[in-house]
N, CA and C atoms of all chains as a GROMACS GRO file, in nm:
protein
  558
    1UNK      N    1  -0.333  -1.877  -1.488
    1UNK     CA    2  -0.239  -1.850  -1.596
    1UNK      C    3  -0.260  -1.945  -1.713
    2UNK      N    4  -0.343  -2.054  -1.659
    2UNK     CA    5  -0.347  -2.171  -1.779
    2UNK      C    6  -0.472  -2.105  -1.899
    3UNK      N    7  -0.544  -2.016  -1.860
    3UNK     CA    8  -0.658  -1.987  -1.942
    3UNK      C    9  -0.608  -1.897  -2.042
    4UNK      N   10  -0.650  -1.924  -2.203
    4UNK     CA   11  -0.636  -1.808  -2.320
    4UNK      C   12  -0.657  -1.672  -2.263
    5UNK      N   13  -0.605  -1.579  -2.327
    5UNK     CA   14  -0.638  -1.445  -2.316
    5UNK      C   15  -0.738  -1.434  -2.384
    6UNK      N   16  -0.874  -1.396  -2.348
    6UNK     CA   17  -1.014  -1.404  -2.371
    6UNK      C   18  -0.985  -1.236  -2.511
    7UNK      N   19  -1.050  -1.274  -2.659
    7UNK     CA   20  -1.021  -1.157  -2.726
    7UNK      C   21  -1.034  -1.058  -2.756
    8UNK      N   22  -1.170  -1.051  -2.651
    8UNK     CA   23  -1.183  -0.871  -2.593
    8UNK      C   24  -1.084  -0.809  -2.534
    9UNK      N   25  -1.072  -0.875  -2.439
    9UNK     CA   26  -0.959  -0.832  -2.331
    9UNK      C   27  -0.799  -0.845  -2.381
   10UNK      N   28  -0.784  -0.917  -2.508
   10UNK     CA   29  -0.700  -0.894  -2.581
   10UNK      C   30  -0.697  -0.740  -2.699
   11UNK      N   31  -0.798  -0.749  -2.732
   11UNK     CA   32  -0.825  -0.625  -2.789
   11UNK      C   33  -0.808  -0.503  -2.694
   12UNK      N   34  -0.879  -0.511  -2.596
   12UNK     CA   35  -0.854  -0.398  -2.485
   12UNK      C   36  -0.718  -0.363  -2.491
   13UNK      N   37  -0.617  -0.423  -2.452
   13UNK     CA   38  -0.459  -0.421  -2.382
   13UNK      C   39  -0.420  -0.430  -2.501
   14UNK      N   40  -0.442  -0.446  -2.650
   14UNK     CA   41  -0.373  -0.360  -2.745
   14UNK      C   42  -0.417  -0.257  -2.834
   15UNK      N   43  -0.508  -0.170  -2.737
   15UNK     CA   44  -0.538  -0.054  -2.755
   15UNK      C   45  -0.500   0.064  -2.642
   16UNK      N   46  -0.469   0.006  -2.545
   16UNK     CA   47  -0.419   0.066  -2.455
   16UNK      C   48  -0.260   0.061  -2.468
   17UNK      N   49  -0.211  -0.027  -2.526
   17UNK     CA   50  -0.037  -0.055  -2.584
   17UNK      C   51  -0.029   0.072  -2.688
   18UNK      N   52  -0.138   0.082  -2.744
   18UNK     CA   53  -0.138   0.155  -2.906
   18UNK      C   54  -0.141   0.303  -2.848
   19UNK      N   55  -0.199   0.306  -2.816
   19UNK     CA   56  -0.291   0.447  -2.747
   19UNK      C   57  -0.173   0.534  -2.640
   20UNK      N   58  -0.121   0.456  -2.590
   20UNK     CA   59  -0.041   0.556  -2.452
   20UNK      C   60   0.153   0.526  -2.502
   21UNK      N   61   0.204   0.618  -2.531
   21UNK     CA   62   0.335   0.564  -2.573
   21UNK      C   63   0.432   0.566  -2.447
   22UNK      N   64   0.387   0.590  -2.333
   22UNK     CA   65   0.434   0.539  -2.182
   22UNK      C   66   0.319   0.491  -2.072
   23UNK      N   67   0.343   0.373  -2.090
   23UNK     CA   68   0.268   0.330  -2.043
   23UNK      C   69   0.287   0.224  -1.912
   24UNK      N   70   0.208   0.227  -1.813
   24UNK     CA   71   0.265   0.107  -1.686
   24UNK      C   72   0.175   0.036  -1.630
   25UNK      N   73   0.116  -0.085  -1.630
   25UNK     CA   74   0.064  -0.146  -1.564
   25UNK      C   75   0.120  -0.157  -1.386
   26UNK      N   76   0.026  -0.135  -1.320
   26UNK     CA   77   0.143  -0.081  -1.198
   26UNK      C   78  -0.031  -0.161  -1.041
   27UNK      N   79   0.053  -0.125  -0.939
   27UNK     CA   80  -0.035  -0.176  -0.824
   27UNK      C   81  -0.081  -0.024  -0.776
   28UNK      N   82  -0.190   0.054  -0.739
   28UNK     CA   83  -0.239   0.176  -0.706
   28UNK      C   84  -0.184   0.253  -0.869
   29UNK      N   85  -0.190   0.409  -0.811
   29UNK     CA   86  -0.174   0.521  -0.921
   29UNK      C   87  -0.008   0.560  -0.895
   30UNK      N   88  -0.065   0.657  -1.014
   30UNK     CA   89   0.075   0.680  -0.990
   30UNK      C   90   0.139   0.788  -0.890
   31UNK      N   91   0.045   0.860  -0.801
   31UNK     CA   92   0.068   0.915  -0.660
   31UNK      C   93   0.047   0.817  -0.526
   32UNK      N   94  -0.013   0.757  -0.567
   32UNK     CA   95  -0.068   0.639  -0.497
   32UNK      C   96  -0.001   0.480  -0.472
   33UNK      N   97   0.127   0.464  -0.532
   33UNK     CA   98   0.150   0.326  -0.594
   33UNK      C   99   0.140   0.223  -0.455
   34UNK      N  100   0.100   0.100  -0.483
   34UNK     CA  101   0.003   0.009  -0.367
   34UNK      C  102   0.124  -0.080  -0.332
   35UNK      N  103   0.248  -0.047  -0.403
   35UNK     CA  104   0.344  -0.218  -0.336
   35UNK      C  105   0.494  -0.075  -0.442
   36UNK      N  106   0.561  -0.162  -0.350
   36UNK     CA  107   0.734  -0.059  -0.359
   36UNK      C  108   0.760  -0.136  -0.517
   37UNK      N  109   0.726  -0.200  -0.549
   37UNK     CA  110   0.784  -0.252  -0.703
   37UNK      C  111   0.702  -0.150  -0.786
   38UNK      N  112   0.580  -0.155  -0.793
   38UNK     CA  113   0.542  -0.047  -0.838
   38UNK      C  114   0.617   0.091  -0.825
   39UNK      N  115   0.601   0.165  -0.686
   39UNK     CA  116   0.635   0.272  -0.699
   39UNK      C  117   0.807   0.291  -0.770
   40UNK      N  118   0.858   0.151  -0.704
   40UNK     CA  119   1.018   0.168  -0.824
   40UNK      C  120   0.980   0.219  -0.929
   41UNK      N  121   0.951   0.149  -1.020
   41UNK     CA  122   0.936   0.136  -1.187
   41UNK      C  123   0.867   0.276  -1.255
   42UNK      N  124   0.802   0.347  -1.134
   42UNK     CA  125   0.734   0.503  -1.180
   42UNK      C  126   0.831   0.603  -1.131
   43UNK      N  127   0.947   0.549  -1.020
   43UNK     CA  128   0.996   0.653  -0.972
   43UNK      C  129   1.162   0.671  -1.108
   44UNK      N  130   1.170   0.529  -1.140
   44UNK     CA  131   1.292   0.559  -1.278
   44UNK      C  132   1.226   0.565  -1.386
   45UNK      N  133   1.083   0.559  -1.403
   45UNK     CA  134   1.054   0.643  -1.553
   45UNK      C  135   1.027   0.792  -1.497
   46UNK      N  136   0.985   0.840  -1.428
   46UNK     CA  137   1.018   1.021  -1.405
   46UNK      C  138   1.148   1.014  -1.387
   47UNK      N  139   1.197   0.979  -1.342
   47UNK     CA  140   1.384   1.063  -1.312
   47UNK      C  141   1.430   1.016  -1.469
   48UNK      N  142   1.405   0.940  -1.558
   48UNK     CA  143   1.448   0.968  -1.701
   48UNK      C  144   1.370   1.011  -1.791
   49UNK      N  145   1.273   1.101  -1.690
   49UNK     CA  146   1.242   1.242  -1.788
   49UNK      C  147   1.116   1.191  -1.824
   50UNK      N  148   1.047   1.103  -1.870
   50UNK     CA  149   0.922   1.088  -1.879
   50UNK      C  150   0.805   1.151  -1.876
   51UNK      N  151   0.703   1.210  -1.906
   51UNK     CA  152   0.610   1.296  -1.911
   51UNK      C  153   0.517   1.196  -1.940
   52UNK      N  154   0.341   1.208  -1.878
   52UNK     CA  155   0.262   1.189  -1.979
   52UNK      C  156   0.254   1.035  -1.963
   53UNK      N  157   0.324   1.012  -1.828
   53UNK     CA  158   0.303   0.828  -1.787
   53UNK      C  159   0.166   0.843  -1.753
   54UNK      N  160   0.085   0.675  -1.870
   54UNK     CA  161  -0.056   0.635  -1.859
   54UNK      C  162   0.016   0.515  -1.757
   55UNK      N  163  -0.075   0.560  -1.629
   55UNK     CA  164  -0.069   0.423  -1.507
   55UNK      C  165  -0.230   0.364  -1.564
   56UNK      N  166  -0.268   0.201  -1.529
   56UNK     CA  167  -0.340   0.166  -1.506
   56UNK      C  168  -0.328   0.112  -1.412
   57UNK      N  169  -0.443   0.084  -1.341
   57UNK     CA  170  -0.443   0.026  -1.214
   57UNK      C  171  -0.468  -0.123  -1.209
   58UNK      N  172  -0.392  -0.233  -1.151
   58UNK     CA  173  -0.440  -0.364  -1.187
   58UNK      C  174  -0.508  -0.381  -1.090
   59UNK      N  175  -0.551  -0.338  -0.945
   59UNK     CA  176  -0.607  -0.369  -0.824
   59UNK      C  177  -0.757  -0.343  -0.864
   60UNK      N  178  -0.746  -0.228  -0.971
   60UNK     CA  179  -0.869  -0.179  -1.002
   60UNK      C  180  -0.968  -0.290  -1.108
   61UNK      N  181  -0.892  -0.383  -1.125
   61UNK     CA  182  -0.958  -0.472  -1.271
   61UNK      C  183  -0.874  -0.588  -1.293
   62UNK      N  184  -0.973  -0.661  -1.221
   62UNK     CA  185  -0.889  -0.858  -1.209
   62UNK      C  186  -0.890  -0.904  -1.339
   63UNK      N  187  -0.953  -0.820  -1.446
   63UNK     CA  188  -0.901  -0.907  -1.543
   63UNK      C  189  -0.765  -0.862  -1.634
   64UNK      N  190  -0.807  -0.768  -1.608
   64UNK     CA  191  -0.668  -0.698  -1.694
   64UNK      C  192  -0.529  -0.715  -1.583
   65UNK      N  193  -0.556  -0.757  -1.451
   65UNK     CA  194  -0.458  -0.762  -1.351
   65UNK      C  195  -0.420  -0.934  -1.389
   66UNK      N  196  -0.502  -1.004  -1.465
   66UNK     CA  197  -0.449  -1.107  -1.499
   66UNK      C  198  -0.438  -1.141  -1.623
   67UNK      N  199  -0.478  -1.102  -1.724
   67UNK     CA  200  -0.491  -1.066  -1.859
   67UNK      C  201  -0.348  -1.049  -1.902
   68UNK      N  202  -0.302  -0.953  -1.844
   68UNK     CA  203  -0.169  -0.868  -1.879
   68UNK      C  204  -0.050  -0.945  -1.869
   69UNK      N  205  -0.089  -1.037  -1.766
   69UNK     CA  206   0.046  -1.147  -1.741
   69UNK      C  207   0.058  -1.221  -1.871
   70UNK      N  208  -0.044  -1.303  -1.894
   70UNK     CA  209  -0.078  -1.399  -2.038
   70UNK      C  210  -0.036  -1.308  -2.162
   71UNK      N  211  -0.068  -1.162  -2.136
   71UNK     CA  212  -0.069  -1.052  -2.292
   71UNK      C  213   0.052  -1.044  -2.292
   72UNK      N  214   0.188  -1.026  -2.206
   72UNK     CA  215   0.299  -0.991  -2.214
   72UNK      C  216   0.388  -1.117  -2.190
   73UNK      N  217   0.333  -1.249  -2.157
   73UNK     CA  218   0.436  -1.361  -2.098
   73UNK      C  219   0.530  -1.318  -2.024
   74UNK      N  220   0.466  -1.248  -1.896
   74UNK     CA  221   0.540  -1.213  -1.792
   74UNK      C  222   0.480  -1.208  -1.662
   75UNK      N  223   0.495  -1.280  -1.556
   75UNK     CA  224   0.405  -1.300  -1.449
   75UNK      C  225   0.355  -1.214  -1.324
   76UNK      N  226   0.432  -1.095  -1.368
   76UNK     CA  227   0.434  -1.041  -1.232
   76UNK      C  228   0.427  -0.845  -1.298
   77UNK      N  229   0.408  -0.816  -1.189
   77UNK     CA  230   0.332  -0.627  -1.220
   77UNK      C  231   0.384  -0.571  -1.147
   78UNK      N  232   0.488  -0.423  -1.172
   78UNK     CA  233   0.458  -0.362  -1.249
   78UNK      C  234   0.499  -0.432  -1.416
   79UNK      N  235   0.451  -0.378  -1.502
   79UNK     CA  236   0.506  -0.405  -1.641
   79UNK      C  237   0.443  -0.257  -1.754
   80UNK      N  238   0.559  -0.219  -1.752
   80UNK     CA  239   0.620  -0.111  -1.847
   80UNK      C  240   0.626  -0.128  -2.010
   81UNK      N  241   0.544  -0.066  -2.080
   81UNK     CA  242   0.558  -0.048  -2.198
   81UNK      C  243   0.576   0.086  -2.250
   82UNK      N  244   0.692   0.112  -2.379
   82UNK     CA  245   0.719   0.248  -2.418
   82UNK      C  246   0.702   0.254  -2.569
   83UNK      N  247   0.641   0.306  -2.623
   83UNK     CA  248   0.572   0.315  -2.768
   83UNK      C  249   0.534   0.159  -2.829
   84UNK      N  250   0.486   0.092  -2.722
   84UNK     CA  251   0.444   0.039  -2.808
   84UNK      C  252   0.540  -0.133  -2.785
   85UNK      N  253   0.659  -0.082  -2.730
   85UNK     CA  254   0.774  -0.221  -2.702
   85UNK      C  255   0.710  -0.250  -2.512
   86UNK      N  256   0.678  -0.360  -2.502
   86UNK     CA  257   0.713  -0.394  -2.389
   86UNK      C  258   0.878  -0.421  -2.304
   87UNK      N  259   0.882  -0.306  -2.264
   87UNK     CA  260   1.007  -0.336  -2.174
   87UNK      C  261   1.038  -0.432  -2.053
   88UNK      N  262   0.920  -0.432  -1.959
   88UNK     CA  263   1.004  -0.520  -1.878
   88UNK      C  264   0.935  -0.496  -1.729
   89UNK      N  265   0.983  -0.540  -1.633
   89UNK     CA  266   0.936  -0.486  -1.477
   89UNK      C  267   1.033  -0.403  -1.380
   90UNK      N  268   1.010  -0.396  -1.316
   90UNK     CA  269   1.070  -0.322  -1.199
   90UNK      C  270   1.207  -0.310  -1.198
   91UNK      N  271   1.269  -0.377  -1.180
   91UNK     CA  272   1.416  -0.451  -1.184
   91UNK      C  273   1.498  -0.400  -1.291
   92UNK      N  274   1.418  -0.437  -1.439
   92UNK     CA  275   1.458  -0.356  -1.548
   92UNK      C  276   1.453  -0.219  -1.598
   93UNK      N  277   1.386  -0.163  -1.570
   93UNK     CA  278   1.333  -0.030  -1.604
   93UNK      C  279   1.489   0.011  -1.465
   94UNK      N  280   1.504  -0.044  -1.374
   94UNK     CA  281   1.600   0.092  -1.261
   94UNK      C  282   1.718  -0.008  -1.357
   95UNK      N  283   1.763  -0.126  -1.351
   95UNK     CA  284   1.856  -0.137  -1.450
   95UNK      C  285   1.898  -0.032  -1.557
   96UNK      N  286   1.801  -0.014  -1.671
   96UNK     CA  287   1.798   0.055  -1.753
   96UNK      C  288   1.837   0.218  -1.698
   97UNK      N  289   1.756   0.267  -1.596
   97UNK     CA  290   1.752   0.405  -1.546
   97UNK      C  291   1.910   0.422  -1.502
   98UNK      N  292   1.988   0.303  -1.426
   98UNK     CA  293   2.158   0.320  -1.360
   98UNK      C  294   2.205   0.366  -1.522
   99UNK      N  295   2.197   0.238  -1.574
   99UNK     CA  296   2.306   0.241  -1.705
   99UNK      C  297   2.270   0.365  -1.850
  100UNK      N  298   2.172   0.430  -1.818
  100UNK     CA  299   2.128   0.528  -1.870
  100UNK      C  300   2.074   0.524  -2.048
  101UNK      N  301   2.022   0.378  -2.031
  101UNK     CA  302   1.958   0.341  -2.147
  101UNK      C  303   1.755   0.371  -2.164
  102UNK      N  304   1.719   0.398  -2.072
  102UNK     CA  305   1.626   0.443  -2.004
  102UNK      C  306   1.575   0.573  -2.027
  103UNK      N  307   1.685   0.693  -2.032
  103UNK     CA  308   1.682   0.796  -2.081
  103UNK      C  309   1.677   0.785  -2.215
  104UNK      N  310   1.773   0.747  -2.296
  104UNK     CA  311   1.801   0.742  -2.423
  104UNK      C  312   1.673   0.664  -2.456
  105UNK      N  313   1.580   0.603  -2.386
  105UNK     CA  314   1.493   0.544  -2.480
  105UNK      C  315   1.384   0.714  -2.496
  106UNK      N  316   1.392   0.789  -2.374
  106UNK     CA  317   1.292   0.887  -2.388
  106UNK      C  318   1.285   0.991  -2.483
  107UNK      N  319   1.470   1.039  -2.499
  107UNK     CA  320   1.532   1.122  -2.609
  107UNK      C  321   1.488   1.036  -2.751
  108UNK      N  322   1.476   0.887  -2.750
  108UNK     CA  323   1.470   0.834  -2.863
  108UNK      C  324   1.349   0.910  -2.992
  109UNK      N  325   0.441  -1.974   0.125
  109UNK     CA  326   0.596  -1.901   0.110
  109UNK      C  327   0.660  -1.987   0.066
  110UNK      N  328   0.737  -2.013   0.000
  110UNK     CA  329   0.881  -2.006  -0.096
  110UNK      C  330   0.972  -1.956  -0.026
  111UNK      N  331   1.050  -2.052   0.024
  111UNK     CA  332   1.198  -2.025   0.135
  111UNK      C  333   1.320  -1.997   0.012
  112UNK      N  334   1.376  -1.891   0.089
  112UNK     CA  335   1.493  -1.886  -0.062
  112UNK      C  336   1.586  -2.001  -0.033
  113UNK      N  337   1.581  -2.111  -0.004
  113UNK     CA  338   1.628  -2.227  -0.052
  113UNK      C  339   1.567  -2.321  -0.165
  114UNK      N  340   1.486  -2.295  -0.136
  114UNK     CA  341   1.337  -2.345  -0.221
  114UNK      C  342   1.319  -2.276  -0.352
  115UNK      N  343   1.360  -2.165  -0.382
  115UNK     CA  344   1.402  -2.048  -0.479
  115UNK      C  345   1.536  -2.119  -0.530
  116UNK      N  346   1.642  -2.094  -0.471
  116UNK     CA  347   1.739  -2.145  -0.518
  116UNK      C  348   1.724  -2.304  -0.588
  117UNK      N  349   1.665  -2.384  -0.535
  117UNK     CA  350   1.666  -2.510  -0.583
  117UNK      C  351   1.578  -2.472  -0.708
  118UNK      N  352   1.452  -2.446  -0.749
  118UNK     CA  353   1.432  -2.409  -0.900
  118UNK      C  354   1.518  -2.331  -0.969
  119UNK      N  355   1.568  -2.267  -0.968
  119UNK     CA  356   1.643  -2.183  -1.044
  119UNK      C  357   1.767  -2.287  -1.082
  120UNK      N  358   1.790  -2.386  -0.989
  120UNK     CA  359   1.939  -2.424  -1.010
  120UNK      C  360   1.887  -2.572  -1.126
  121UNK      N  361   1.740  -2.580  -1.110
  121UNK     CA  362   1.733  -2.692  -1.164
  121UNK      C  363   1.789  -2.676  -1.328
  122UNK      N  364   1.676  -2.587  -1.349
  122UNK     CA  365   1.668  -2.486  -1.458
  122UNK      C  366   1.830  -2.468  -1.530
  123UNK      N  367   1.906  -2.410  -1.439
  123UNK     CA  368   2.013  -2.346  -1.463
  123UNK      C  369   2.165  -2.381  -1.395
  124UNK      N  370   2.172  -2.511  -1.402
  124UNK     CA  371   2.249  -2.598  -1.316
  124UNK      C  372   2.398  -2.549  -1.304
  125UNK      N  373   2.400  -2.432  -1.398
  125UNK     CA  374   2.546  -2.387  -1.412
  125UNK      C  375   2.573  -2.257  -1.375
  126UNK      N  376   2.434  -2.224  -1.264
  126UNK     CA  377   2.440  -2.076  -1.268
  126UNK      C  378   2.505  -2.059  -1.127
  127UNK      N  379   2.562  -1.939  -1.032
  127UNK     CA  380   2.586  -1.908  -0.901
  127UNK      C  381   2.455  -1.859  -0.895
  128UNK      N  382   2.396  -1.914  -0.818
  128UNK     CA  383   2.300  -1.794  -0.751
  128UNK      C  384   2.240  -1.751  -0.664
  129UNK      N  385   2.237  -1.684  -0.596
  129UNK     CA  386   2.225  -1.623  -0.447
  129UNK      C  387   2.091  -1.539  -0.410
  130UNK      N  388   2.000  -1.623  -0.300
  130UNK     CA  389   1.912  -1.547  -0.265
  130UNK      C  390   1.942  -1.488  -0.151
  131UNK      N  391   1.855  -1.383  -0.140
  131UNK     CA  392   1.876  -1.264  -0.030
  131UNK      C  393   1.730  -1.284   0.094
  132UNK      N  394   1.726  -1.259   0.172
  132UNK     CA  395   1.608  -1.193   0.206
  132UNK      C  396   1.633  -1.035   0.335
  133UNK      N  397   1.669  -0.908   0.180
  133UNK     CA  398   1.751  -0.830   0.305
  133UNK      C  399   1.660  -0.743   0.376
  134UNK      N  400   1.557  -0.727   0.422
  134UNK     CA  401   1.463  -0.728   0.520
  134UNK      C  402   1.434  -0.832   0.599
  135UNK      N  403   1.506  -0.954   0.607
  135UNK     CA  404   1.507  -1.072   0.668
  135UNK      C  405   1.305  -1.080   0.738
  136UNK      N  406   1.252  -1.042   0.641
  136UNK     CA  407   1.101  -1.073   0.676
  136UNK      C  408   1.063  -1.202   0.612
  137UNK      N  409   1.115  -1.281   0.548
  137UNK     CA  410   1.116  -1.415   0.436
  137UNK      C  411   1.004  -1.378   0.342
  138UNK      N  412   0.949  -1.239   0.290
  138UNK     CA  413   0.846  -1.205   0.155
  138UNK      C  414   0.895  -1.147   0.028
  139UNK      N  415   1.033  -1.022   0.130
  139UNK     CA  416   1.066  -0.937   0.016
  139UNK      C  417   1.182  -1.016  -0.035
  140UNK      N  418   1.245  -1.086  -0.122
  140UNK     CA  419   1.374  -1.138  -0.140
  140UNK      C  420   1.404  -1.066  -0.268
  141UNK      N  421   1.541  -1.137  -0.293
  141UNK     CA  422   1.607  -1.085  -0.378
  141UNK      C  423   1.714  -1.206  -0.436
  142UNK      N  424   1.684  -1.253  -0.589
  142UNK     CA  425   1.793  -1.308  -0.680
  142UNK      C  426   1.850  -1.260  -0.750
  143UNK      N  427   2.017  -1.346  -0.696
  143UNK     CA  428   2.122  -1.285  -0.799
  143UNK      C  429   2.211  -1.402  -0.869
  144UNK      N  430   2.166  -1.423  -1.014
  144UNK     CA  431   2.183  -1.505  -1.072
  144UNK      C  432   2.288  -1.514  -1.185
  145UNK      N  433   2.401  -1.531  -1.157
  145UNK     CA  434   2.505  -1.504  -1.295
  145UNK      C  435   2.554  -1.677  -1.327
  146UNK      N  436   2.520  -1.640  -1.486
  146UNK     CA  437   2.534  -1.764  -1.568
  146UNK      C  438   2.555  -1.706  -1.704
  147UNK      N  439   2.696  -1.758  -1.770
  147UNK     CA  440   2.734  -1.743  -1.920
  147UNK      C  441   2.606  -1.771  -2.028
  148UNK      N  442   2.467  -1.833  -2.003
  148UNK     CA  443   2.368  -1.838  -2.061
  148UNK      C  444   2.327  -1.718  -2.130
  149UNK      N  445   2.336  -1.606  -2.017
  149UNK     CA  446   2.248  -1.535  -2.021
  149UNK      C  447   2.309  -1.398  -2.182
  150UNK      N  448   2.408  -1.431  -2.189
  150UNK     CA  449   2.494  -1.362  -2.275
  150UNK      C  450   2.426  -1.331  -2.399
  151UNK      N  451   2.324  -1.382  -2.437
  151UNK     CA  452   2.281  -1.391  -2.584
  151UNK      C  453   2.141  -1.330  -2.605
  152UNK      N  454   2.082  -1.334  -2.475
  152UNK     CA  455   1.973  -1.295  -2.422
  152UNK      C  456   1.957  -1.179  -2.378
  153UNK      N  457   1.827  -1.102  -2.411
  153UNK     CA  458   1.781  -0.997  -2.400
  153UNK      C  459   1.765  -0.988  -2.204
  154UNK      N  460   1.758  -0.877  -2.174
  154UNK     CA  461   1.689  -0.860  -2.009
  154UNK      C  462   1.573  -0.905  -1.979
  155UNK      N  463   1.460  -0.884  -2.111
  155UNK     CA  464   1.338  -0.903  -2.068
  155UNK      C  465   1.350  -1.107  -2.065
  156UNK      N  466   1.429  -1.150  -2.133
  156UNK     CA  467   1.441  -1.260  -2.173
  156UNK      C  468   1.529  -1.367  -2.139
  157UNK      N  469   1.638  -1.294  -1.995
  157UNK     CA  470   1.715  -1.358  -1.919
  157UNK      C  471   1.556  -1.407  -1.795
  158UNK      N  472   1.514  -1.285  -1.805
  158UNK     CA  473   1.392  -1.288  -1.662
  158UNK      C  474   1.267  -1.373  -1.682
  159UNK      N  475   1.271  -1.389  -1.804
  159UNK     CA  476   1.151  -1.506  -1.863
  159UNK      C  477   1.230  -1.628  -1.795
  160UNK      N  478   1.348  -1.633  -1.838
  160UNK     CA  479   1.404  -1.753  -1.800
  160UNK      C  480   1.416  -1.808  -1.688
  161UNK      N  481   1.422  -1.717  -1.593
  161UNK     CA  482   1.404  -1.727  -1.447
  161UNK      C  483   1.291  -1.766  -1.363
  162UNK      N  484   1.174  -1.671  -1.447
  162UNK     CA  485   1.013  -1.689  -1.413
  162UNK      C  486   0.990  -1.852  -1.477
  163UNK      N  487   1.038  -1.904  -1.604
  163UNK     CA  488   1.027  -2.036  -1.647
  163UNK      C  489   1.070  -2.131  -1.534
  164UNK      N  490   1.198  -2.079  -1.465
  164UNK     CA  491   1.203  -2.179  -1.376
  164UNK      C  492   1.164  -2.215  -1.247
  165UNK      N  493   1.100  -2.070  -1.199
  165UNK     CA  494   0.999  -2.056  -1.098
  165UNK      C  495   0.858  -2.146  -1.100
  166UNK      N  496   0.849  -2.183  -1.232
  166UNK     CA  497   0.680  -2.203  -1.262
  166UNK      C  498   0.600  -2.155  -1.274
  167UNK      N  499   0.482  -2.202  -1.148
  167UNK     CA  500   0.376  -2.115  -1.111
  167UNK      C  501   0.369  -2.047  -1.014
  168UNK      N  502   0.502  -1.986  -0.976
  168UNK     CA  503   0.508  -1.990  -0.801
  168UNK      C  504   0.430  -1.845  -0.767
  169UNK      N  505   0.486  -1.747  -0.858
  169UNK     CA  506   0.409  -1.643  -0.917
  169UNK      C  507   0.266  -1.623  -0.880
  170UNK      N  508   0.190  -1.722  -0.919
  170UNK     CA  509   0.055  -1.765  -0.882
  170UNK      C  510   0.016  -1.794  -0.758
  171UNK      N  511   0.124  -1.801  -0.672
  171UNK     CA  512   0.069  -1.844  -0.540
  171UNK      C  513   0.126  -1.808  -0.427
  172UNK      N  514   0.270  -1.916  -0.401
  172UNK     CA  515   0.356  -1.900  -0.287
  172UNK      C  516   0.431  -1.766  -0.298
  173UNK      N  517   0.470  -1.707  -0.411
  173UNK     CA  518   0.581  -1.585  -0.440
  173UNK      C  519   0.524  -1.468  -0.408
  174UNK      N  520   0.544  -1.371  -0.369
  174UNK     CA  521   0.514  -1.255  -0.367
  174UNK      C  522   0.591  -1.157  -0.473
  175UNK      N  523   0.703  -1.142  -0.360
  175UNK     CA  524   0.803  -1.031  -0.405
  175UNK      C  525   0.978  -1.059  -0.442
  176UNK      N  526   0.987  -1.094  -0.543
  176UNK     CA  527   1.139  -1.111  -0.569
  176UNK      C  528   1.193  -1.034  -0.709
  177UNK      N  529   1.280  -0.959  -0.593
  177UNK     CA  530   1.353  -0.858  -0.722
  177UNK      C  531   1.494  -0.988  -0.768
  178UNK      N  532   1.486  -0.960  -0.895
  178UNK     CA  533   1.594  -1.041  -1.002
  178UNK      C  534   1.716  -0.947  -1.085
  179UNK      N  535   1.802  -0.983  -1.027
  179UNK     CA  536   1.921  -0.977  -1.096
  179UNK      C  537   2.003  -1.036  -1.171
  180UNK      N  538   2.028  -1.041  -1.326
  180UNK     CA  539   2.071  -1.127  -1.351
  180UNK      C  540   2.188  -1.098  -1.452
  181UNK      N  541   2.333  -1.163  -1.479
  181UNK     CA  542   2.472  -1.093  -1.499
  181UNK      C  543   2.517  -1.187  -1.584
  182UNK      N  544   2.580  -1.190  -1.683
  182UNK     CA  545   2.685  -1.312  -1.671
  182UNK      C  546   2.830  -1.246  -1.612
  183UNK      N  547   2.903  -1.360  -1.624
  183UNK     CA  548   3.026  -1.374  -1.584
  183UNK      C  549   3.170  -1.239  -1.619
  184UNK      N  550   3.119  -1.164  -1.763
  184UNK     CA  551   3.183  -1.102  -1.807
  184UNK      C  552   3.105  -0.985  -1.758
  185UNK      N  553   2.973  -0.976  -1.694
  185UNK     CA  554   2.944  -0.843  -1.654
  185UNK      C  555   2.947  -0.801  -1.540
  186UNK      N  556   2.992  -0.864  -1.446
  186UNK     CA  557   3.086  -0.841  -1.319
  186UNK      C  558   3.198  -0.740  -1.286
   0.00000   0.00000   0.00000
């Protein structure tokens, strides 16, 4: 965690921020998800309607599986971004999904 | 591993004014669960109560931690 975000790999992960306006850094796919925090965080962006979720896989690519922590100052995966805002992890996104701010971000 | 006593004691360092309660309700000591309510958190965003939390974790993230779901409230959101 002590190392810069190298600025390819910075470039990468804000083209993939730019590019997918739901987007999840997540553990497996998204039929597939590899750890229950993951599959949380995909199972309350479909139930608030979501379409068109870009999963990447972090198991699939140690650097972007560590990249992403440093890119977002947040240590831990899944991590959810929606046009572009980083929202948050697991915890937050079903937060968001109870109190029905989650939806309203999709209607947004 | 990170005993949720060991959890609790960073968090409290951090946040000396907070209640906060670890879980481990699969009693397997990997999957846990914090629940942290402190009038701090009032001003602060979600993504940015949980920074605060991970700040007081360290590096644990990196190593000993696995899995801890975070909850975090203040006093008026009870």
């Amino acid at each position: 965690m002590s190392t810069p975000l190298a600025p390819a790999l910075k470039t990468q992960l804000d083209q993939l921020v730019a590019n997918h306006p739901v987007l999840i850094f997540m553990k497996g796919d998204l039929n597939f998800p590899a750890c229950g925090f993951s599959a949380r965080a995909v199972q309350a962006l479909k139930l608030a309607g979501f379409q068109n979720i870009h999963a990447v896989d972090v198991l699939a690519d140690n650097a972007i599986r560590e990249g992403i922590k440093l890119y977002s100052n947040w240590p831990t995966i899944p991590q959810v971004y929606i046009r572009g805002q980083f929202i948050g992890g697991s915890d937050i996104v079903l937060e968001m999904l109870q109190s029905g701010e989650l939806q309203k971000l999709n209607q947004a | 591993m990170l005993t949720p006593a060991a959890i609790h004691t960073l968090i409290a360092q951090l946040l000396p004014e907070a209640t906060i309660n670890i879980e481990d309700p699969l009693n397997d000591g990997v999957h846990l669960k914090a629940t942290i309510i402190s009038p701090r958190f009032a001003d602060l965003s979600r993504v940015d109560r949980h920074r605060l939390i991970y700040q007081a974790l360290g590096d644990a993230f990196a190593g000993p931690l696995h899995a801890l779901q975070i909850i975090t409230r203040t006093p008026d959101e009870l």
